[in-house]
C-alpha positions as CSV (number, residue, x, y, z in Angstrom):
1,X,22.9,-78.0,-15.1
2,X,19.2,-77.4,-15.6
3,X,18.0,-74.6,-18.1
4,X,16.0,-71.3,-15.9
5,X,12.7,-70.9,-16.1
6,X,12.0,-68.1,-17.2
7,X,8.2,-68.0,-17.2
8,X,7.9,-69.3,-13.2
9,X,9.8,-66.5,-12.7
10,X,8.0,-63.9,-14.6
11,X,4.6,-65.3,-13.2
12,X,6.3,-65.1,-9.7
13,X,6.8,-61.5,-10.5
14,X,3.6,-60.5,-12.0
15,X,1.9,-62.4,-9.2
16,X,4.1,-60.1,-6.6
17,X,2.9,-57.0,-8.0
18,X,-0.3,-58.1,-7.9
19,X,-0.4,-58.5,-4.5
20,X,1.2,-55.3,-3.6
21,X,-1.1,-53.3,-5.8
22,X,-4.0,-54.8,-3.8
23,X,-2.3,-54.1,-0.2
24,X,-1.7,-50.7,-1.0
25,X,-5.3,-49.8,-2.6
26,X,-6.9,-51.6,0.6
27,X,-4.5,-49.3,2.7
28,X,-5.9,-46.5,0.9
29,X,-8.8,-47.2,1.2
30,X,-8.7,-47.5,5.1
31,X,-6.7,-44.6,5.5
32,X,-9.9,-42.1,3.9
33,X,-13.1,-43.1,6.2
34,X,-14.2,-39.6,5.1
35,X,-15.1,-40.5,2.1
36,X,-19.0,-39.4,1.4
37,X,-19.4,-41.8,-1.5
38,X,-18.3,-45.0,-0.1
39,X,-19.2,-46.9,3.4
40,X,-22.6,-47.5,5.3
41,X,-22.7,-43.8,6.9
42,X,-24.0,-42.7,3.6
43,X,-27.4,-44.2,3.8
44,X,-27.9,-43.6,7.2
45,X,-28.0,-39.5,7.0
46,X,-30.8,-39.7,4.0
47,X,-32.9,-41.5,6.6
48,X,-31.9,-39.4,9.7
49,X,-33.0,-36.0,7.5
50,X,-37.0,-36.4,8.4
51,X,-37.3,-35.8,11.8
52,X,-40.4,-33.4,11.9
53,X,-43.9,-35.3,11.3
54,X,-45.1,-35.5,8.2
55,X,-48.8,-34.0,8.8
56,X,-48.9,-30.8,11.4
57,X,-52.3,-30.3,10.8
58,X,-53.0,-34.1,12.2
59,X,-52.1,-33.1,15.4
């Protein structure tokens, strides 16, 4: 009968819990979209704020 092998198996199992860590921090992560620090909307409201021209006395 052949010996186990133990260190497949451990690397299987570390390798698992890897991947489930990752699933549920992506999950996470896709469950908060109001998140003010993270995503593309961030940038866009800094650009949006100037909406009045710059010189009045131009005009």
């Amino acid at each position: 009968m052949a010996t186990p092998n133990y260190g497949y198996e451990k690397r299987q199992r570390e390798l698992a819990k890897k991947q489930k860590k990752e699933e549920k921090l992506r999950a996470k992560t896709q469950r908060r979209p109001d998140d003010p620090h993270a995503g593309p909307d961030a940038g866009d409201q800094a650009a949006q704020a100037p909406s009045a021209p710059a010189d009045p006395a131009a005009s």
